[in-house]
Structures are given as structure tokens and as C-alpha cells.
C-alpha distance (Angstrom), angle and dihedral (degrees) to the residues before:
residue distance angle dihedral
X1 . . .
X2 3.83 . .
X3 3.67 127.5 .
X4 3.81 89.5 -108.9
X5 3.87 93.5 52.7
X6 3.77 92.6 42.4
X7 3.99 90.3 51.4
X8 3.84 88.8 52.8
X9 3.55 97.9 56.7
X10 3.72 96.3 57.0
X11 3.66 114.8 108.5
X12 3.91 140.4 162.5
X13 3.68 121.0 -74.7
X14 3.47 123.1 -96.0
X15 4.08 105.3 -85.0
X16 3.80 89.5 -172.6
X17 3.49 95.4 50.7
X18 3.58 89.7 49.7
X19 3.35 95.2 47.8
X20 3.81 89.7 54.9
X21 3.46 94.0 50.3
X22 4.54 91.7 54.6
X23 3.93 80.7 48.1
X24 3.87 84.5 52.9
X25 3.79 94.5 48.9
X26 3.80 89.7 37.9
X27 3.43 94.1 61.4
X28 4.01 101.5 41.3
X29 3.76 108.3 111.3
X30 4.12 97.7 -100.7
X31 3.90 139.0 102.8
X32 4.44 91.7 -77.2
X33 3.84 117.5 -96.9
X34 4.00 91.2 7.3
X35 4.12 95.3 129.1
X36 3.84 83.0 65.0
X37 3.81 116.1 -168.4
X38 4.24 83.7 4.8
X39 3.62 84.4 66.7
X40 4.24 95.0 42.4
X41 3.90 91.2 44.0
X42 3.84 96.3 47.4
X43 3.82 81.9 50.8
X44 3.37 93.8 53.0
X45 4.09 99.8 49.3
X46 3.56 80.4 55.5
X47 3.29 95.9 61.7
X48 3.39 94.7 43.5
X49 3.43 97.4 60.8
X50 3.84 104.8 30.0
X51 4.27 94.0 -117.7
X52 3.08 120.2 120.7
X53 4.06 86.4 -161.9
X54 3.93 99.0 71.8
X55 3.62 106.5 -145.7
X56 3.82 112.0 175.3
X57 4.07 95.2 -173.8
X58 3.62 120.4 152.5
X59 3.61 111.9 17.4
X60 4.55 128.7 -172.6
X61 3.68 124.2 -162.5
X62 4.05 102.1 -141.7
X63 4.18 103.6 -140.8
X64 3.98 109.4 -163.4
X65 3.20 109.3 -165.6
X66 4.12 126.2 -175.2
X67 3.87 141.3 131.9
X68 3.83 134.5 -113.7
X69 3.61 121.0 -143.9
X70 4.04 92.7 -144.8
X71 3.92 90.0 81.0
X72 4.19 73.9 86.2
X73 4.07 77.0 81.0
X74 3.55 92.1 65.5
X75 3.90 95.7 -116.7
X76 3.81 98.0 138.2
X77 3.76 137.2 66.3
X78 3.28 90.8 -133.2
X79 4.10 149.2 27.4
X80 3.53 142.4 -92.1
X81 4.13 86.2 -101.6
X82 4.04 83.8 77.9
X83 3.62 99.1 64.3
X84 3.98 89.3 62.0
X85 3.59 95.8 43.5
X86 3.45 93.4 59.4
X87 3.92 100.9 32.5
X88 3.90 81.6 59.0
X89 3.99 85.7 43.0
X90 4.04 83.9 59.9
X91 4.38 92.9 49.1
X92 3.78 85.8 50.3
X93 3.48 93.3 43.8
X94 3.53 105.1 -121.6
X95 3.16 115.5 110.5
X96 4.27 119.4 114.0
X97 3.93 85.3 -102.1
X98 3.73 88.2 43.4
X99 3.79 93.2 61.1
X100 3.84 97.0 39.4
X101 4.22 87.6 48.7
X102 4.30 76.0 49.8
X103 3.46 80.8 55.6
X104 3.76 113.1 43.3
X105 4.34 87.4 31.3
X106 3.69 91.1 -109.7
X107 3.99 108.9 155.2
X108 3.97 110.7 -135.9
X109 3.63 118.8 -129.5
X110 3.91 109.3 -173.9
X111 3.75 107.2 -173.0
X112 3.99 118.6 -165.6
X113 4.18 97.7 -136.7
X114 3.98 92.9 153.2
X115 3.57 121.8 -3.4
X116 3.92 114.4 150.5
X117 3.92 84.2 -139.5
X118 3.74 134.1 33.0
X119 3.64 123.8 -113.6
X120 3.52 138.6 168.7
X121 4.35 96.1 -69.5
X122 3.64 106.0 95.5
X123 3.67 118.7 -86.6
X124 3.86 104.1 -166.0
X125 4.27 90.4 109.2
X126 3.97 92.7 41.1
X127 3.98 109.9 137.6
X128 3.80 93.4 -164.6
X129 3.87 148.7 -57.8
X130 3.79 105.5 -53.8
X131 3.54 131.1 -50.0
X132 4.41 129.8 -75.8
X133 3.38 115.3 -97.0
X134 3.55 99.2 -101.6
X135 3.65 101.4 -154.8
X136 3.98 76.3 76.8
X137 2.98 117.2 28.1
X138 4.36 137.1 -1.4
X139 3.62 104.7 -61.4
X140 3.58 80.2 -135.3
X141 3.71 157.9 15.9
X142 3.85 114.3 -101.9
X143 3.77 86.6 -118.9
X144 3.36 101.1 42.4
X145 3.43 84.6 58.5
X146 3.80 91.1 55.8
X147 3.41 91.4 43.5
X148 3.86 89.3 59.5
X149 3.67 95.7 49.2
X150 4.26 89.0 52.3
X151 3.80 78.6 54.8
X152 3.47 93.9 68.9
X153 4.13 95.5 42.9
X154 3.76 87.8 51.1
X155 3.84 85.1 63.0
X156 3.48 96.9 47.3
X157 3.70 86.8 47.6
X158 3.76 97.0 47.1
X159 3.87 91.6 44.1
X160 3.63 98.6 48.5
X161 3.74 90.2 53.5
X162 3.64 80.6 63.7
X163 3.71 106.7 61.5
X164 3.72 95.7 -94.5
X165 3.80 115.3 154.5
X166 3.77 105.8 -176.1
X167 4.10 139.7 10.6
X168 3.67 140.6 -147.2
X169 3.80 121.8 -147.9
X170 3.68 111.5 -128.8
X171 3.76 136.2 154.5
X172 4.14 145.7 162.3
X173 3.46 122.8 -138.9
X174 4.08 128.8 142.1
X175 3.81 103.0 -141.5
X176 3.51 97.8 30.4
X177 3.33 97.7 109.1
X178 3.80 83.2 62.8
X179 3.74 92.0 55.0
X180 3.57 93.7 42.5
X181 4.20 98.3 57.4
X182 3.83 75.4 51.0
X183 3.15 109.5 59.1
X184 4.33 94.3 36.5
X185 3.70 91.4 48.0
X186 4.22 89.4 53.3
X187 4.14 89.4 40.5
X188 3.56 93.9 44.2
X189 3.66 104.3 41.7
X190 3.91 95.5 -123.3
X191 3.71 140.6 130.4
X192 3.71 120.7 -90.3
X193 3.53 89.6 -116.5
X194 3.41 97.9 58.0
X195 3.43 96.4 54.7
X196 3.88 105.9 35.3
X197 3.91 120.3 90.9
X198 4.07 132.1 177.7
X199 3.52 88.7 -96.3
X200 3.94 99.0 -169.5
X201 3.41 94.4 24.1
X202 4.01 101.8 -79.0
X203 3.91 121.3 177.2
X204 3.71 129.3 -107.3
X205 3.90 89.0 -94.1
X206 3.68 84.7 47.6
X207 3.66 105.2 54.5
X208 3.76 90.5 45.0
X209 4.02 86.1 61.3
X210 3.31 83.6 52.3
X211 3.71 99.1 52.0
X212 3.29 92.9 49.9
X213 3.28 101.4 45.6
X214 3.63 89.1 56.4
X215 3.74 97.3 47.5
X216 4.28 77.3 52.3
X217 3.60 99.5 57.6
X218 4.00 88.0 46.1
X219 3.67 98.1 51.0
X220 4.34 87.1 45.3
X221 3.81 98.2 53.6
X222 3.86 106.6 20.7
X223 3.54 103.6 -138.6
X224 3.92 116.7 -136.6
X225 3.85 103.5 -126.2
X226 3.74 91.7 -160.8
X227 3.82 89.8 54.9
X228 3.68 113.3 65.9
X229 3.78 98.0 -175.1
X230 3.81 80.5 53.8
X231 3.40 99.2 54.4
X232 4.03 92.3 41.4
X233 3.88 88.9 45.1
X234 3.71 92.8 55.9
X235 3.84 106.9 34.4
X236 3.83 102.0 9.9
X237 4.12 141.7 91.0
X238 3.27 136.5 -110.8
X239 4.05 88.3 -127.2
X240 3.93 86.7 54.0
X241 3.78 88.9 44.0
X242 4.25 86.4 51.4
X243 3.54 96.5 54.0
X244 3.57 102.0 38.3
X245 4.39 76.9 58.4
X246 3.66 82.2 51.6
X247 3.96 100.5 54.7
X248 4.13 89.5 40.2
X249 4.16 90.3 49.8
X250 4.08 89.4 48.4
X251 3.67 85.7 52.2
X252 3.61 89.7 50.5
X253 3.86 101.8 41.1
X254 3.47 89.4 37.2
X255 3.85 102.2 -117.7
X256 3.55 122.8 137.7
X257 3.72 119.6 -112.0
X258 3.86 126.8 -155.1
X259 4.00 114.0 -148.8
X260 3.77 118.4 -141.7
X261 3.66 127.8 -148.4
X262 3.83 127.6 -52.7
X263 4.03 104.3 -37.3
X264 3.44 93.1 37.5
X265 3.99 91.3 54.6
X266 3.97 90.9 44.4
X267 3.79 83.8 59.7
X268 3.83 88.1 47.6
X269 4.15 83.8 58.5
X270 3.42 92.8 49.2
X271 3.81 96.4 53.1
X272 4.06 88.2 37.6
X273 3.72 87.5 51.9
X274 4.30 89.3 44.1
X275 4.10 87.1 54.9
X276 4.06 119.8 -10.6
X277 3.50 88.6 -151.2
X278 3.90 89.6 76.7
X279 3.69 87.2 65.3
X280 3.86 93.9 80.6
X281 3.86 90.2 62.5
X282 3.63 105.0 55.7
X283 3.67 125.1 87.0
X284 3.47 122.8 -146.2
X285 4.11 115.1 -135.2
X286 4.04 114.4 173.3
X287 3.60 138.7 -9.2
X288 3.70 115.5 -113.8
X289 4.08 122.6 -127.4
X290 4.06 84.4 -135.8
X291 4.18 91.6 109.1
X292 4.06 91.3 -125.3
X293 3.66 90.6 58.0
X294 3.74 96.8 80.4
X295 3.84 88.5 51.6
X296 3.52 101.6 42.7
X297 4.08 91.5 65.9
X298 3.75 89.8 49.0
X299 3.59 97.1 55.9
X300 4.19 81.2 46.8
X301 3.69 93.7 49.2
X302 3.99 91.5 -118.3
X303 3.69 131.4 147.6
X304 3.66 110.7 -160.2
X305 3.82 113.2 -146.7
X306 4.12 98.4 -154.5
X307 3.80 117.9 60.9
X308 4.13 103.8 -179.8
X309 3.66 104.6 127.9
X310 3.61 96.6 -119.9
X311 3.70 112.2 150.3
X312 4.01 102.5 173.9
X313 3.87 104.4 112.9
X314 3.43 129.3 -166.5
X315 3.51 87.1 120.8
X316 3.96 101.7 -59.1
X317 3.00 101.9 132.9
X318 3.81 100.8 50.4
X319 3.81 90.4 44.8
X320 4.02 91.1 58.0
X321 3.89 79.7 60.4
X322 3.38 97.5 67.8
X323 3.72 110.1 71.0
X324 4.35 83.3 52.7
X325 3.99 85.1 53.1
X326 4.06 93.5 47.0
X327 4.25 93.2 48.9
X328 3.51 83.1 50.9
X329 3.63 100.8 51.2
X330 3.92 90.9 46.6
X331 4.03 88.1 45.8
X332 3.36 91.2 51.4
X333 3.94 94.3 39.4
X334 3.63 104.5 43.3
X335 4.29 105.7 23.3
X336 3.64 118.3 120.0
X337 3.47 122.9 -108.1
X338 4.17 130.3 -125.6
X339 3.91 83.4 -119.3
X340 3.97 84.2 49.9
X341 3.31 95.4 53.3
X342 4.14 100.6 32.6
X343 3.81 94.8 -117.1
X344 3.77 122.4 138.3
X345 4.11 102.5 -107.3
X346 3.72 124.7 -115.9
X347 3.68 120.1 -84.2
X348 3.48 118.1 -138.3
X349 4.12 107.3 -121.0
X350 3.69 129.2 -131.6
């Protein structure tokens, strides 16, 4: 499915679903609204889905993995050989968001949307070798970036034809980082420095070449902040470009998708910025230590429920979301009621 297509096919959540499910909650034999955001994110899988019975099932973390030819700038710790190492870390399964997945009995699903060599994650969606350095040059074709976004909806697609019930954004990329202080600092109208981290753990000396390498690649292809395939096309990633396709095809199918730290949720902007209506389907995990993170869900309207400075990726963060998500379910699911239980119900207070 196209982007086009996909875009049409989003539509609102289902109020009366929702509704059902607060009645649900409501009438559960506790002090009312005392699960907190359990209570507010069950609600809104069921709305999501239409089913009033929340069941979370069989659940895929979505790895994009690709390469970005500004790491020439000297703005990681490491190379381009790390990206493969790991993305064939996540087909072996073991990787640190492998063996959480393992864990939580999340499926991995590394998908090969950029990598400048191929490796043993499947390659069928690949949009090409790596990125441009984009302190030269677009880091990539306006289509290519399309391309890369109908990566990500072909995964929802092919997953949901499978049974699967809800994803997790994930993705492995050195650089991306780099791209990702990019692209937020364009989309949210903020200086560079406000918005760029060390990522990896890069020195003082390191993160300036990284500032200024961003603030390079800016001034060289003028980004259109009111066109966020623009702005992803010029400074972005093909793993940013993947997951953003991933949150606008779980809008579309109807499948709710759990955002992951600080690339992840610039992804999330993108595909909010692509069609707002996408925003109602994405859950929000963790709050990345990268200092845009915290600003990044405000401009999306999220609420994050884990706040534990972790700042690895691949996905972590959304995984350690899951086991909350699954009490809730079977709370929500299996709790007595104050009918059950012959107790006069909660009143809502003025």
C-alpha cells in the first residue's frame, strides 16, 4: 500500500468503544480512576481496535535498521560496521532488546531499510545503501524517502495479516542520533543546541562536531518545516523514515504502536506531522535522557509512563512497556465488578 492509500484509511478512534471500556473501569470494584495511565492506555487500545475486550496477544518489535553517510563528520563513537553487527545481533536474537522481547514474548522483526552492507536481516524493503552525507548534499531523494516510510506500512500490513495485535518501534542506526537532532530541531522550530545530545556517549569536542555539523546540513539544503517528508528527505534516515511508515500503517490497520525513546518519537512527529490523525494510535513508553526527548512528547500531546533515563534504543524502552500493558489488559479483563461483589459502585465526585 502507498503512502496516499495508507493516509486515507486513517480514521478516529472508536469513541463508543472507548466509552465502553471507562464504563468497564468505572465499574471494577476499586477507588475510580486509581490504575492511572493503566486505566487511560487500556482505553485507548480499545479504541484503537474497536473491542471492547482488550486482548493484547501476539505482539512484534519492528527493528529499522539503516546507515547515514554524515558519520563522515565524525559525530559518532563508532562506524558504520556497528549497525550490522547489531542488526545481525537482532536475527540471532541477541541483542539487549532481543532478550527483553525473550522476556516479555515479543517476536523481533529486524528489517534491513538502509544498511550500507547486507547482512543476515532481510533486505526485500531496502531503499538503498546508506544515506548522503547531508552536510553536502540531501541525505536523500524525496522518494526514497517515501519509499522508506511505505517500508514501514508494508510491515504493519504484513504483520497484521499474521495475527499480530500490537507493535513496538525499534531501530539501529550509528549516526542517527545526528539525523534525529536534525530533523526535531527543523520540526520544532528550535536551536540545534537544544535539541542535540551525545548520543553514544561522544565527548565535549565530539558533540560540538556534531552540532555543527547539524547546523551545516540545515543551512546546505534548507529544510521546509511545513513539509515533513522534506525535512526527513534532507536531514533524516532511512530507519526514522521506516518507523514513522510504521506509526502511519498502525493508524491505518488499526494496530496499536508503542514509541521508543528519542528517534523512535522523532519518527512519531514525522508521521503526526504527515496526518495528525495518526497521533491517536501511538503509545507513548519512556522518556529518553537525549534533552529533546522531553519536548518532543509535549509538542505530540504524550505522557510517557516510564521515566529511567535509559537512552539505548533498539526498542528498549517500548519493550519494558509491555508487561504494564499486559497487567492491565488482564485487570481490566478479568477484575470483579461492584455488582460482582454486591458493593454499592463508586460515585464520581464533584
Amino acid at each position: 500500500m502507498n503512502l496516499d492509500e495508507t493516509i486515507s484509511q486513517i480514521r478516529p478512534l472508536d469513541e463508543a468503544a472507548m466509552i465502553e471500556a471507562r464504563r468497564r473501569w468505572d465499574s471494577i470494584a476499586k477507588p475510580l480512576h486509581s490504575l492511572g495511565k493503566m486505566e487511560d492506555l487500556i482505553t485507548k487500545i480499545a479504541g484503537i481496535t474497536g473491542e471492547t475486550k482488550v486482548d493484547i496477544g501476539k505482539k512484534g518489535l519492528v527493528a529499522m535498521c539503516g546507515d547515514n553517510g554524515v558519520v563522515e563528520e565524525g559525530v559518532t563513537q563508532s562506524g558504520q560496521e556497528v549497525t550490522a553487527i547489531v542488526a545481525n545481533n537482532f536475527q540471532a536474537g541477541i541483542s539487549t532488546v532481543c532478550l527483553m522481547c525473550q522476556q516479555f514474548g515479543v517476536d523481533v522483526h529486524p528489517v534491513d531499510v538502509g544498511m550500507v552492507t547486507d547482512t543476515n536481516v532481510r533486505t526485500d524493503l531496502k531503499v538503498a545503501y546508506g544515506t548522503r552525507n547531508m552536510t553536502r548534499e540531501p541525505a536523500m531523494t524525496r522518494e526514497q524517502a517515501i519509499k522508506g516510510i511505505e517500508a514501514g506500512i508494508a510491515m504493519v500490513k504484513e504483520l497484521k495479516e499474521k495475527g499480530y495485535r500490537m507493535l513496538a518501534t525499534g531501530e539501529m542506526g550509528i549516526g542517527n542520533t545526528t539525523t534525529s537532532s536534525a530533523v526535531a530541531s527543523v520540526l520544532l522550530d528550535q536551536p540545534v543546541e537544544t535539541m542535540t545530545g551525545r548520543g553514544a556517549g561522544l565527548s565535549s569536542e565530539g558533540l560540538n562536531r556534531k552540532i555543527n555539523a547539524i547546523k551545516k546540513a540545515i543551512e546546505v539544503n534548507r529544510p521546509d518545516p511545513q513539509d515533513a517528508i522534506d525535512v526527513l528527505a534532507k536531514v533524516g534516515g532511512f530507519d526514522i523514515a521506516g518507523m514513522a511508515g510504521v506509526f502511519l500503517g498502525g493508524a491505518a490497520f488499526r494496530v496499536p504502536v508503542l514509541m521508543d525513546g528519542f528517534i523512535s518519537c522523532v519518527s512519531a512527529l514525522i508521521a503526526c506531522r504527515i496526518c495528525p490523525a495518526a497521533k491517536d494510535y501511538m503509545l507513548a513508553s519512556h522518556v529518553s535522557k537525549e534533552p529533546a526527548a522531553h519536548m518532543i512528547l509535549e509538542s505530540l500531546g504524550k505522557d510517557a509512563v516510564l521515566h529511567a533515563d535509559m537512552c539505548l534504543g533498539e526498542g528498549t524502552g517500548a519493550i519494558a512497556l509491555v508487561p504494564f500493558l499486559e497487567v492491565g489488559a488482564k485487570l481490566y479483563n478479568s477484575l470483579s465488578t461492584f455488582e460482582d461483589i454486591h458493593v454499592e459502585q463508586y460515585e464520581e465526585l464533584k
